[in-house]
Backbone as JSON Lines, residues from 0, in Angstrom:
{"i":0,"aa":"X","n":[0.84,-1.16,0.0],"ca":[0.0,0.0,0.0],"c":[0.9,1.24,0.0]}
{"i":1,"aa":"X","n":[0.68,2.33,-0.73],"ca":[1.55,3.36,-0.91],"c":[0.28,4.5,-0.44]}
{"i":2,"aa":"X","n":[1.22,5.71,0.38],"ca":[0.33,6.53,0.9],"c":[0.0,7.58,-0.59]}
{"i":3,"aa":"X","n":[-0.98,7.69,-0.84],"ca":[-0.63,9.07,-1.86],"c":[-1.77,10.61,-1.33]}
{"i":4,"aa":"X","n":[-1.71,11.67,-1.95],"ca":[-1.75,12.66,-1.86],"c":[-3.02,13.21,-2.61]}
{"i":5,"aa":"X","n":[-4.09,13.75,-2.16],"ca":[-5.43,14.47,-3.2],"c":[-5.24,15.73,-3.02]}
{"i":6,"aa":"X","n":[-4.73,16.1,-4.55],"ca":[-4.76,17.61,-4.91],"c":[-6.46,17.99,-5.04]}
{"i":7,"aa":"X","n":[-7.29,19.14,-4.23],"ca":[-8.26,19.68,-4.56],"c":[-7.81,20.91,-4.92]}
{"i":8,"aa":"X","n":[-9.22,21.46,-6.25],"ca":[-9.24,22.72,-6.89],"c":[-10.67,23.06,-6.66]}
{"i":9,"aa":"X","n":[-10.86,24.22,-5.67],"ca":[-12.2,24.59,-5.67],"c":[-12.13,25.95,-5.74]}
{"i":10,"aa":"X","n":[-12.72,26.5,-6.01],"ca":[-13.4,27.85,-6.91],"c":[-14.35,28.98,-6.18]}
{"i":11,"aa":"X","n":[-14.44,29.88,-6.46],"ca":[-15.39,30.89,-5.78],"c":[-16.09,31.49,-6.69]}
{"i":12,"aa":"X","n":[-17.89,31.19,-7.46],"ca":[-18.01,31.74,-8.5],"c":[-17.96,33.19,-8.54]}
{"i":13,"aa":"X","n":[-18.63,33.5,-9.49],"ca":[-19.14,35.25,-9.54],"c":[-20.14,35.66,-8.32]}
{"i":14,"aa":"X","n":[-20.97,34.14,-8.17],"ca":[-22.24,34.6,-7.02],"c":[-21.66,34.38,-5.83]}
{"i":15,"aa":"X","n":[-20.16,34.16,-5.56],"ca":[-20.13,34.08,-3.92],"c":[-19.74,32.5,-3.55]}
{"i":16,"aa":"X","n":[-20.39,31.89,-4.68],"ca":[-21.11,30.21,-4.25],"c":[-19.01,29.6,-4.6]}
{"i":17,"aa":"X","n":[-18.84,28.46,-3.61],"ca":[-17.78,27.65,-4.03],"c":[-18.07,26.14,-4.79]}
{"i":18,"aa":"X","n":[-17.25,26.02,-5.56],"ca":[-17.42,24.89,-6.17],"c":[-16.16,24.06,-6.49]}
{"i":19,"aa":"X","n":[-16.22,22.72,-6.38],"ca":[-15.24,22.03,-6.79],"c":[-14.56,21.69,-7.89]}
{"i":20,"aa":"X","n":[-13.25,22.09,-8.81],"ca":[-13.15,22.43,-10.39],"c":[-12.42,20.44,-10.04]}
{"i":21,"aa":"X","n":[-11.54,20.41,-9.55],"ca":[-10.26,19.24,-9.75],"c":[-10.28,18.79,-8.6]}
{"i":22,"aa":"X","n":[-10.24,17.19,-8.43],"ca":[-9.64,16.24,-7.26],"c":[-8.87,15.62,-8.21]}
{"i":23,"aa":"X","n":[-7.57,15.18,-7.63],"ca":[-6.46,14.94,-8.25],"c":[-6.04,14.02,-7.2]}
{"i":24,"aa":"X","n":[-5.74,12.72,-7.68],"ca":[-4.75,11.84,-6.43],"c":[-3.34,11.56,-7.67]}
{"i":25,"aa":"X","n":[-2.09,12.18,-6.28],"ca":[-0.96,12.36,-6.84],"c":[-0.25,11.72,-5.86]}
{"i":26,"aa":"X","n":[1.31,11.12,-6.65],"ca":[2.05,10.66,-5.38],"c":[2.89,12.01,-4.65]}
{"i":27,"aa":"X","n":[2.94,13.03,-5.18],"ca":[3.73,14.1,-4.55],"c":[3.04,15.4,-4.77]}
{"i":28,"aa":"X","n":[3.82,16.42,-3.95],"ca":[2.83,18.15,-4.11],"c":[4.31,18.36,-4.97]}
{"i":29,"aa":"X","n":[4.45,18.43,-6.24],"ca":[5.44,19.03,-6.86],"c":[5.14,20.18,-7.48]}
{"i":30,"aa":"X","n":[6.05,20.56,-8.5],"ca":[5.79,21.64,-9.39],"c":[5.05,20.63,-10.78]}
{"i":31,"aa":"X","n":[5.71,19.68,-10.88],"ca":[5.04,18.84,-12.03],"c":[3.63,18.2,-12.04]}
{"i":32,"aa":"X","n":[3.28,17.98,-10.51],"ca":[1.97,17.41,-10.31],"c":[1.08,18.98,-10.57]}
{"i":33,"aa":"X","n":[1.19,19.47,-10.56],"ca":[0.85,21.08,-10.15],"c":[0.35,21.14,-11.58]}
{"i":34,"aa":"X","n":[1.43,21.2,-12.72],"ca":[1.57,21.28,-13.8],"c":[0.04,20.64,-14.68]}
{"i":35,"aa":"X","n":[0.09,19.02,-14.29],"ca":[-0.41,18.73,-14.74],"c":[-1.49,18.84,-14.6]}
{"i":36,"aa":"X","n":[-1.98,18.95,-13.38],"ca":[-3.52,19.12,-12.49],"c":[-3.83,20.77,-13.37]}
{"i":37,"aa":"X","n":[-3.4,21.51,-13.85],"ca":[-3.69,22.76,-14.15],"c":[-3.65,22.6,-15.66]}
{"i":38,"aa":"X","n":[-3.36,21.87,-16.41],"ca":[-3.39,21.27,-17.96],"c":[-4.74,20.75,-18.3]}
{"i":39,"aa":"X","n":[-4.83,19.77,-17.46],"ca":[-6.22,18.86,-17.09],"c":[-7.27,19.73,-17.21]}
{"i":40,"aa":"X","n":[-7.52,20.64,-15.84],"ca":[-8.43,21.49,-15.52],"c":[-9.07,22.63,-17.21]}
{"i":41,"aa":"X","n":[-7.86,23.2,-17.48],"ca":[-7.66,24.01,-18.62],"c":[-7.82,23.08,-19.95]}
{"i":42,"aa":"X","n":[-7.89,22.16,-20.44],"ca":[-8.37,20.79,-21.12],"c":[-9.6,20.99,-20.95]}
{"i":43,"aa":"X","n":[-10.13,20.71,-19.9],"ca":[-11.74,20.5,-19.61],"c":[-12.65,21.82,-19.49]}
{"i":44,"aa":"X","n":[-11.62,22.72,-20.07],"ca":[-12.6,24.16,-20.49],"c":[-12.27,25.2,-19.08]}
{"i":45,"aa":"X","n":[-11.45,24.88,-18.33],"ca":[-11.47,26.28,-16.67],"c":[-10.72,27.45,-17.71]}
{"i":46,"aa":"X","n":[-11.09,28.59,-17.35],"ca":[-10.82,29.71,-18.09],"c":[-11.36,30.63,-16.84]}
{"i":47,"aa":"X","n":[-10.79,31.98,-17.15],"ca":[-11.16,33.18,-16.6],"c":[-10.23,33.29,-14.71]}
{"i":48,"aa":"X","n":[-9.3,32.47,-15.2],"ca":[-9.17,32.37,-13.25],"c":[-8.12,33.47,-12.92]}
{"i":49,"aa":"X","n":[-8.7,34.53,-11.88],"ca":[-8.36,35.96,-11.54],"c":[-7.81,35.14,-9.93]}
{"i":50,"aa":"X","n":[-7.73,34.21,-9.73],"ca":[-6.99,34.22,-8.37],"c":[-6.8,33.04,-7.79]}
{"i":51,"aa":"X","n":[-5.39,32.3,-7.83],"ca":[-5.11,31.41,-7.0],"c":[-4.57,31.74,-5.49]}
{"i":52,"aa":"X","n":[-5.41,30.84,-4.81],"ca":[-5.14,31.05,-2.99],"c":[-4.31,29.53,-2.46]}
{"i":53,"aa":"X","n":[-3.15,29.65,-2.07],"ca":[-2.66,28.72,-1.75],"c":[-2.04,28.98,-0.02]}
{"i":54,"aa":"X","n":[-1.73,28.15,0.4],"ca":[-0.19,28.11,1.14],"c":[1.02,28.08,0.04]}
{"i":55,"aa":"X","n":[2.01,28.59,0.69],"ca":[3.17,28.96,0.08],"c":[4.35,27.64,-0.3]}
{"i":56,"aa":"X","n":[4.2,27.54,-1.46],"ca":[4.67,26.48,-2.67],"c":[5.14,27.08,-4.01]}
{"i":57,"aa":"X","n":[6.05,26.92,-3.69],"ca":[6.89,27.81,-4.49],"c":[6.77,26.94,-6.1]}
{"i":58,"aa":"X","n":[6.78,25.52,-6.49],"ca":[6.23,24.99,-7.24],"c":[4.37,25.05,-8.23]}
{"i":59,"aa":"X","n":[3.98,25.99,-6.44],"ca":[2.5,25.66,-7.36],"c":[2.5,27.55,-7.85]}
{"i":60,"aa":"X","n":[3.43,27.93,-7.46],"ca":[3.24,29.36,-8.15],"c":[4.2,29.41,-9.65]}
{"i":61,"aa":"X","n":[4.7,28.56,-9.36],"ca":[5.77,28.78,-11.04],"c":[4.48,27.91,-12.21]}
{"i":62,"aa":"X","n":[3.76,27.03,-11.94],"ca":[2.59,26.48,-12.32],"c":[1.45,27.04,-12.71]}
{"i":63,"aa":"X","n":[1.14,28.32,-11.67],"ca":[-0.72,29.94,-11.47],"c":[0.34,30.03,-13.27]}
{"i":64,"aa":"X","n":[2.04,30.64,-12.49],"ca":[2.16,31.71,-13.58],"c":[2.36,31.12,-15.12]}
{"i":65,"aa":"X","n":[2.58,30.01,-15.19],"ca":[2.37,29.32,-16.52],"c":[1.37,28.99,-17.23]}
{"i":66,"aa":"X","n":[0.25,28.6,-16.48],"ca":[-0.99,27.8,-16.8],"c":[-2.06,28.94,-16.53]}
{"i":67,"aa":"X","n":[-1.84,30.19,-16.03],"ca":[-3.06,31.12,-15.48],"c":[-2.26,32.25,-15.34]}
{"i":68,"aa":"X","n":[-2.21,32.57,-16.89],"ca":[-1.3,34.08,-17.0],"c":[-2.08,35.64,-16.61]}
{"i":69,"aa":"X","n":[-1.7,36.11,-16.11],"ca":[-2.62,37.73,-15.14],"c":[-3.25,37.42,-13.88]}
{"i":70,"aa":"X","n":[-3.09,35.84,-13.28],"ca":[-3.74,35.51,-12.76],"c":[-3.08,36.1,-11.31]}
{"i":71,"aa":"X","n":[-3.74,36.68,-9.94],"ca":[-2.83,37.06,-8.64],"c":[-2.78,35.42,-8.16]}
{"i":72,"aa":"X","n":[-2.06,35.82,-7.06],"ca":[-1.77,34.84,-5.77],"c":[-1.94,35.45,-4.5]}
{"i":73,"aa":"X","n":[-3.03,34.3,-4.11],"ca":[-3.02,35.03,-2.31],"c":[-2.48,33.56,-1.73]}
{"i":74,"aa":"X","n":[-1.22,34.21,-0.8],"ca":[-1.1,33.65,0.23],"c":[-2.18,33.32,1.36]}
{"i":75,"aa":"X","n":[-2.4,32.15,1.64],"ca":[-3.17,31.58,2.86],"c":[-2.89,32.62,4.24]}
{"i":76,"aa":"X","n":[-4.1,34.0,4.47],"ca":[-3.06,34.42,5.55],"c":[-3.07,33.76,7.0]}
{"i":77,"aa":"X","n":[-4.13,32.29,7.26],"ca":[-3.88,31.45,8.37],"c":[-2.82,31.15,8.37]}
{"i":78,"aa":"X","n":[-2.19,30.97,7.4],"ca":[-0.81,29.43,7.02],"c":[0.16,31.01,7.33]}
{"i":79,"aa":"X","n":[0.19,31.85,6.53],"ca":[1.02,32.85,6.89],"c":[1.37,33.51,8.24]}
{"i":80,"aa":"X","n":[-0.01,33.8,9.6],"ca":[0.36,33.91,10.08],"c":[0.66,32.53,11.13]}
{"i":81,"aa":"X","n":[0.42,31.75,10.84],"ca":[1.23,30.31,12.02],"c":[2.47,30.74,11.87]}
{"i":82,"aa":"X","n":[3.04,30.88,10.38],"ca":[4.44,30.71,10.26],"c":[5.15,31.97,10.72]}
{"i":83,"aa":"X","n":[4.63,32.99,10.85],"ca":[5.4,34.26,11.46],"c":[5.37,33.98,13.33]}
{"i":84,"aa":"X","n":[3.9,33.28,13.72],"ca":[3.89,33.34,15.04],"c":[4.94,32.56,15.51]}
{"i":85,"aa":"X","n":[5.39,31.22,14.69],"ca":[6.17,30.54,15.19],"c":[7.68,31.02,15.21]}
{"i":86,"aa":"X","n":[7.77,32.08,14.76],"ca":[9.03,32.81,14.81],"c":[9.23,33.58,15.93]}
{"i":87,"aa":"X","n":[8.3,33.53,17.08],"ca":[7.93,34.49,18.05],"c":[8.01,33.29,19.67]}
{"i":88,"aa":"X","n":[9.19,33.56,20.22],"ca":[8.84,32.4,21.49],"c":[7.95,32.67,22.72]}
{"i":89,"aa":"X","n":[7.66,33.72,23.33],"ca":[7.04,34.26,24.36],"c":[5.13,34.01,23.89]}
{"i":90,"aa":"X","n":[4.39,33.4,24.99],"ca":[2.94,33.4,23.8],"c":[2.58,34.96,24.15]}
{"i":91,"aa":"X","n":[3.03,35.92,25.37],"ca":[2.45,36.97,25.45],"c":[2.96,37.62,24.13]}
{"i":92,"aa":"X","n":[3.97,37.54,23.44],"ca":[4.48,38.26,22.68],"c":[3.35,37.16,21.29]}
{"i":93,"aa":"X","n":[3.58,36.82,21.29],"ca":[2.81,36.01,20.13],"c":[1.14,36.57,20.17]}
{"i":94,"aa":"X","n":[0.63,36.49,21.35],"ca":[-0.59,37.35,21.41],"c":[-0.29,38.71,20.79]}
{"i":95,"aa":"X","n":[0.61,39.53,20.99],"ca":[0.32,40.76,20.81],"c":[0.83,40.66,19.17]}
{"i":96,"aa":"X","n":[1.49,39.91,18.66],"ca":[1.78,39.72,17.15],"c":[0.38,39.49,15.86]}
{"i":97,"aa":"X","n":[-0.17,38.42,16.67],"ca":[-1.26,37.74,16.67],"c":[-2.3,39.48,16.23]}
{"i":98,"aa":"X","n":[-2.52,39.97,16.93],"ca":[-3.15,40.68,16.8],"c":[-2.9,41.54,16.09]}
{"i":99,"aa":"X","n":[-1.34,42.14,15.93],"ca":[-1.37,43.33,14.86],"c":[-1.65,42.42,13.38]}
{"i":100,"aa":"X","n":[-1.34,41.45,13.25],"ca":[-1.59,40.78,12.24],"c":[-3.11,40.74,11.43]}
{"i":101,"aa":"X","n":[-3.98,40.57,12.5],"ca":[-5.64,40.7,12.58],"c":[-6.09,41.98,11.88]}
{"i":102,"aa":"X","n":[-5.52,43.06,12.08],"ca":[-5.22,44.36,11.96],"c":[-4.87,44.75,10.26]}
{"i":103,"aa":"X","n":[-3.84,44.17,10.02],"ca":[-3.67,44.01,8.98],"c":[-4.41,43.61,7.9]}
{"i":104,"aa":"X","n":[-5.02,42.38,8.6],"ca":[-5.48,41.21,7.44],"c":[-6.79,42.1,7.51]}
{"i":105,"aa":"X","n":[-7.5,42.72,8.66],"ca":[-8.65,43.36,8.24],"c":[-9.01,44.83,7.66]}
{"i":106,"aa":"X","n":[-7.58,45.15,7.31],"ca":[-8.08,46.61,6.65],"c":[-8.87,46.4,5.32]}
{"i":107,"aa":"X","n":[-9.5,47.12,4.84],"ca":[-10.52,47.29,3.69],"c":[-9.38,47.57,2.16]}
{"i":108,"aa":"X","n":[-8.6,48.28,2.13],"ca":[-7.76,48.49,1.15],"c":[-6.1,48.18,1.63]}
{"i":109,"aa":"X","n":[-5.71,47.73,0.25],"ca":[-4.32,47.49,0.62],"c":[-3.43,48.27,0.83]}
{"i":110,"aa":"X","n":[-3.7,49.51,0.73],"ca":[-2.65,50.57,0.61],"c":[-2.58,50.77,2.45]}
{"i":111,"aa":"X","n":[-3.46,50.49,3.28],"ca":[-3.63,50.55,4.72],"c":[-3.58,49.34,5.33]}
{"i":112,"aa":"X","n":[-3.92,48.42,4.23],"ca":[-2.98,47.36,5.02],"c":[-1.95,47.42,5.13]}
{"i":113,"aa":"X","n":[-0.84,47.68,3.76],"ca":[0.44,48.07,3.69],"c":[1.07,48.8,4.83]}
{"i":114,"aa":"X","n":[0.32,50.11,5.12],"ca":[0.83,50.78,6.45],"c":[0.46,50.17,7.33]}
{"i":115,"aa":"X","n":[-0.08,49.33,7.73],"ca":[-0.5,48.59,8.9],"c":[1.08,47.25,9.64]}
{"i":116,"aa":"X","n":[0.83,47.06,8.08],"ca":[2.17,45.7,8.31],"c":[3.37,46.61,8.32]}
{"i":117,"aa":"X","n":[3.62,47.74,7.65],"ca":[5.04,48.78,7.81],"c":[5.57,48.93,9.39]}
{"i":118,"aa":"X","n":[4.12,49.38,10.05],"ca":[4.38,49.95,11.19],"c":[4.37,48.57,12.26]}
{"i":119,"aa":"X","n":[3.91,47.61,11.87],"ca":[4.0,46.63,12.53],"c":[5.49,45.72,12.67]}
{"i":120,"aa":"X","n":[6.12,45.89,11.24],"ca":[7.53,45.76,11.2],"c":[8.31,46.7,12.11]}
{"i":121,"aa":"X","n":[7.91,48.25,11.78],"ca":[8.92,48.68,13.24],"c":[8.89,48.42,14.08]}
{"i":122,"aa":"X","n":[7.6,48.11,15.03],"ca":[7.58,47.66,16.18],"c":[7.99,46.47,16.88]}
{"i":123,"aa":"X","n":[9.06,45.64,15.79],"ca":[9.15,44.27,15.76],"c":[10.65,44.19,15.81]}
{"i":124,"aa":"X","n":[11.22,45.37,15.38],"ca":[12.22,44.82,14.22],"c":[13.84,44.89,15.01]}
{"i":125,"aa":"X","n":[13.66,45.64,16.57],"ca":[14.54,45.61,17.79],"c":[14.15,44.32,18.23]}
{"i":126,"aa":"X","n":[13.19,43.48,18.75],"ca":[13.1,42.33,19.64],"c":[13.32,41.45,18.26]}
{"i":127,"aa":"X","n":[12.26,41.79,17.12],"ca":[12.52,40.09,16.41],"c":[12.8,40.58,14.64]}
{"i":128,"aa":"X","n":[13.98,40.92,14.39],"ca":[14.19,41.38,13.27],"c":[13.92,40.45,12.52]}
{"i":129,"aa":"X","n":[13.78,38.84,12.8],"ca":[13.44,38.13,11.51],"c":[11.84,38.75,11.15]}
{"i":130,"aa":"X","n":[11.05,38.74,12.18],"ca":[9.89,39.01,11.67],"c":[9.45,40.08,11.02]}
{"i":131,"aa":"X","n":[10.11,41.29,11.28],"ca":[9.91,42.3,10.84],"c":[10.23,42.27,9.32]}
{"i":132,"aa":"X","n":[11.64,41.83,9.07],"ca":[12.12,41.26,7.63],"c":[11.2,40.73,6.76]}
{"i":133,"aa":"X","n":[10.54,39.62,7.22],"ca":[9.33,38.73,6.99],"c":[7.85,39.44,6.41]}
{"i":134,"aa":"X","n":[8.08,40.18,7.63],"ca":[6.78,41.07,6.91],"c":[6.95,41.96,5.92]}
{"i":135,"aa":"X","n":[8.27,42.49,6.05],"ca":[8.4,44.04,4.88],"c":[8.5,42.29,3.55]}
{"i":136,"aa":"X","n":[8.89,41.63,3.58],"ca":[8.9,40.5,2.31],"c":[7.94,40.16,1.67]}
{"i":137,"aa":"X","n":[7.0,39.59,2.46],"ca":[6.14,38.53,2.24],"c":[4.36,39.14,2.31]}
{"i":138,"aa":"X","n":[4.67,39.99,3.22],"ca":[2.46,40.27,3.51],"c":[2.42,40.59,2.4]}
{"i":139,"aa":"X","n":[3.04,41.18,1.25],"ca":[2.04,41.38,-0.06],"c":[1.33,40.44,-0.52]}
{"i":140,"aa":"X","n":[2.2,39.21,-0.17],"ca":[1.18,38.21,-1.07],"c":[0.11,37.76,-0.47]}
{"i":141,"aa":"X","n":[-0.51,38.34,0.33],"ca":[-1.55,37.71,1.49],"c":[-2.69,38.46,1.95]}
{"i":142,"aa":"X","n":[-2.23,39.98,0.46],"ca":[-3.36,41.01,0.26],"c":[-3.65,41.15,-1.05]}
{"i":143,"aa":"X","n":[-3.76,40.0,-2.31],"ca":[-4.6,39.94,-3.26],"c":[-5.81,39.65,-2.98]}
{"i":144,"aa":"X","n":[-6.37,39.45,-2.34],"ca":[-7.67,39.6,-1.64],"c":[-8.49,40.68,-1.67]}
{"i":145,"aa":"X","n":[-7.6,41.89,-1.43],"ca":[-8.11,43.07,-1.21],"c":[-8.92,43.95,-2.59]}
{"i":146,"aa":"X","n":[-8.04,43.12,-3.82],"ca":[-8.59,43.63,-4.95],"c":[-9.81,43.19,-5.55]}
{"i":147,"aa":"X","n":[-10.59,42.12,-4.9],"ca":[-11.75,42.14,-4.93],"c":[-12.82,42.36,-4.18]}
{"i":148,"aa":"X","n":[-13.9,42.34,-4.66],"ca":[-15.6,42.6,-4.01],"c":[-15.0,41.84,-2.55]}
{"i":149,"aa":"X","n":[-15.57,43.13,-1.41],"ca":[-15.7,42.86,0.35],"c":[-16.41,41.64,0.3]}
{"i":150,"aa":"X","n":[-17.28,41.61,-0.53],"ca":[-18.1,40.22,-0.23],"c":[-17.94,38.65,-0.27]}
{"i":151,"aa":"X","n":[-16.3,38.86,-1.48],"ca":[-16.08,37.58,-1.87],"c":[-14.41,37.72,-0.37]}
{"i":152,"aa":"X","n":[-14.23,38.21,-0.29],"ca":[-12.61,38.28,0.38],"c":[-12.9,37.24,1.83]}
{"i":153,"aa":"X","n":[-13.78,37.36,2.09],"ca":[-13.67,36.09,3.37],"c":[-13.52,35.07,2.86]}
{"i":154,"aa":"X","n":[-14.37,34.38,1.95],"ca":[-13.6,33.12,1.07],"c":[-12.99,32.52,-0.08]}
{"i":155,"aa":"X","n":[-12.14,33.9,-0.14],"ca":[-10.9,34.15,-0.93],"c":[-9.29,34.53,0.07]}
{"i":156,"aa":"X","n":[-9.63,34.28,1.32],"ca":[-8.45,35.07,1.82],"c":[-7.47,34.45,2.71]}
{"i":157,"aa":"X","n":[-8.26,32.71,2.48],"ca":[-7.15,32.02,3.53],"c":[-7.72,30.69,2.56]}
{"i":158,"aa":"X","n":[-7.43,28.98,2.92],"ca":[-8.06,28.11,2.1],"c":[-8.64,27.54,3.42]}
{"i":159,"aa":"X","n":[-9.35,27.83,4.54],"ca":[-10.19,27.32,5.31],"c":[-11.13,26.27,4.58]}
{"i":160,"aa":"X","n":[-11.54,27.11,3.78],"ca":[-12.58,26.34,3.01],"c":[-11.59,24.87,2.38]}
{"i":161,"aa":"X","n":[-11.23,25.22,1.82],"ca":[-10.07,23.48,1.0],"c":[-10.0,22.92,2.01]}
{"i":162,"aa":"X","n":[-9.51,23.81,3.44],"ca":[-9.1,22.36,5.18],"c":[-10.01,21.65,5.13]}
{"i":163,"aa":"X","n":[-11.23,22.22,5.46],"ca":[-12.59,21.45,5.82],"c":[-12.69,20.72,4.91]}
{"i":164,"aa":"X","n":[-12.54,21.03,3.68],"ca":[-12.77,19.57,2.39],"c":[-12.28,18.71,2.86]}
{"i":165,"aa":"X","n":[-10.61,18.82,3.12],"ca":[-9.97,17.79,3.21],"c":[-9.9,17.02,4.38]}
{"i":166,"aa":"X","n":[-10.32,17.87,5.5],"ca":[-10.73,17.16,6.55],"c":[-12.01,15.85,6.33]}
{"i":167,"aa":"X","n":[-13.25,16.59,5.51],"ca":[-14.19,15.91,5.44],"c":[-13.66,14.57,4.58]}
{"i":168,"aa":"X","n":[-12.83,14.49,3.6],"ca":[-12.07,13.73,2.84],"c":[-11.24,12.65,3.57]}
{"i":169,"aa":"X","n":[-10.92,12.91,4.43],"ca":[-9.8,12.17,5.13],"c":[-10.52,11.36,5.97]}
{"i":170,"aa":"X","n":[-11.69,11.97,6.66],"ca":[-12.51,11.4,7.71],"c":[-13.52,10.11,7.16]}
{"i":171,"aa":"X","n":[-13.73,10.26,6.09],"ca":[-14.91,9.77,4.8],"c":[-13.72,8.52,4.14]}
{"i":172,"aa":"X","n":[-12.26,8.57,4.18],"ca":[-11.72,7.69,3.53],"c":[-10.75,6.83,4.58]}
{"i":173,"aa":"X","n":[-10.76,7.28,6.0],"ca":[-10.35,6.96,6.99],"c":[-11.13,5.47,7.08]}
{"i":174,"aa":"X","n":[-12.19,5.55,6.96],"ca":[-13.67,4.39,7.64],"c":[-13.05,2.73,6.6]}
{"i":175,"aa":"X","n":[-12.59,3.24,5.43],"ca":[-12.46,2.18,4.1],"c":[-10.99,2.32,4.43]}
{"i":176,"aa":"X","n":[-10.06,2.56,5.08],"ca":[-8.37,2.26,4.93],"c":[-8.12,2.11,3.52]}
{"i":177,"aa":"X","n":[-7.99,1.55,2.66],"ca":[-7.66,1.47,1.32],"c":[-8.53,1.68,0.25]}
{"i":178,"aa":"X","n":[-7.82,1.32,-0.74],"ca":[-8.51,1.62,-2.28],"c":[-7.68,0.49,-3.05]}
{"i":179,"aa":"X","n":[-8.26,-0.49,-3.16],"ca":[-7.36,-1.22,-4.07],"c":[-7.62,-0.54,-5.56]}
{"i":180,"aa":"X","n":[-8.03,0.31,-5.85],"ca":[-8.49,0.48,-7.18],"c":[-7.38,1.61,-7.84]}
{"i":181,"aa":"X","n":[-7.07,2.15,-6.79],"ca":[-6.04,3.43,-6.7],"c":[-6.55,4.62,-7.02]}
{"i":182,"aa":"X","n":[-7.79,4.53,-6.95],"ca":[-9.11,5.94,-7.27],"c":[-9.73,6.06,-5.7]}
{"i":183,"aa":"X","n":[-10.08,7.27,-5.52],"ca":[-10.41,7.75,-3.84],"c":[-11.67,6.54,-3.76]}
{"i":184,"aa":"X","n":[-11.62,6.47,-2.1],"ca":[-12.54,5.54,-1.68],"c":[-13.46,6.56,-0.63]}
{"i":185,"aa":"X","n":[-14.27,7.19,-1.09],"ca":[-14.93,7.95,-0.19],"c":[-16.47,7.75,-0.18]}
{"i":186,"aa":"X","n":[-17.06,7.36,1.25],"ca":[-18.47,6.62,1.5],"c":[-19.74,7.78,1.41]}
């Protein structure tokens, strides 16, 4: 039995509504599995896609920009901020990180998010210069969000929504342990 891996592709239409484009069982998260799962999709007619939301995979972005040209990238900003908190050892200090972060992620335009995470870097950048570094780097990618409709940006702005799939996925294929067929076994 070999463990393997389900790439999901789900979608946010025009009305708000999410939908599932690709389930993909792969033996690895590469740049090539990436590749192909985005060939497939684009094969079977996906067009128009203004925004991939991932965690940070440096493979599945060399992939948006090949296969989904003009297309943005939002960084996951859950996955983004775990990985800054964990750069932070004190939890009081992690609380108060925690929060300018919140701050950030909830301004209405990016240009104030931008100053939000600036000033949040100074305040950082004597106790924890990695983080501060981190932020002047990286929060851009974790405010393509901002360039669309308030209405769609809650489930466009982290992949909560994909966890719970895959939670529900895992839990649903947990009950059957295998697949002799090598196609998902989900009840």
């Amino acid at each position: 039995m070999v463990s393997q891996g389900i790439l999901v592709v789900s979608a946010v239409r025009d009305d708000g509504f999410r939908e599932i484009c690709g389930l993909e069982v792969a033996d690895t998260e590469s740049e090539a599995t990436y590749h192909e799962l985005f060939r497939s999709l684009r094969s079977r007619g996906l067009k128009g896609v203004q925004l991939v939301v991932s965690d940070n995979h440096q493979g599945l972005k060399v992939a948006i920009a090949r296969h989904f040209q003009g297309a943005s990238y939002q960084r996951c900003q859950v996955h983004y901020a775990r990985n800054l908190l964990g750069m932070v050892g004190a939890s009081r200090r992690k609380k108060e990180l925690a929060e300018g972060l919140r701050g950030v992620f909830a301004a209405t335009s990016r240009e104030v998010a931008l100053r939000l995470a600036w000033e949040l870097a100074d305040r950082w950048r004597e106790s924890h210069p990695k983080v501060a570094e981190h932020l002047e780097e990286h929060v851009e990618e974790c405010l393509s969000c901002l360039a669309f409709p308030a209405s769609h940006r809650r489930r466009i702005r982290t992949t909560n929504g994909l966890e719970r799939l895959n939670q529900e996925i895992r839990r649903r294929t947990r009950v059957v342990r295998s697949s002799p067929t090598g196609g998902l076994a989900c009840g």
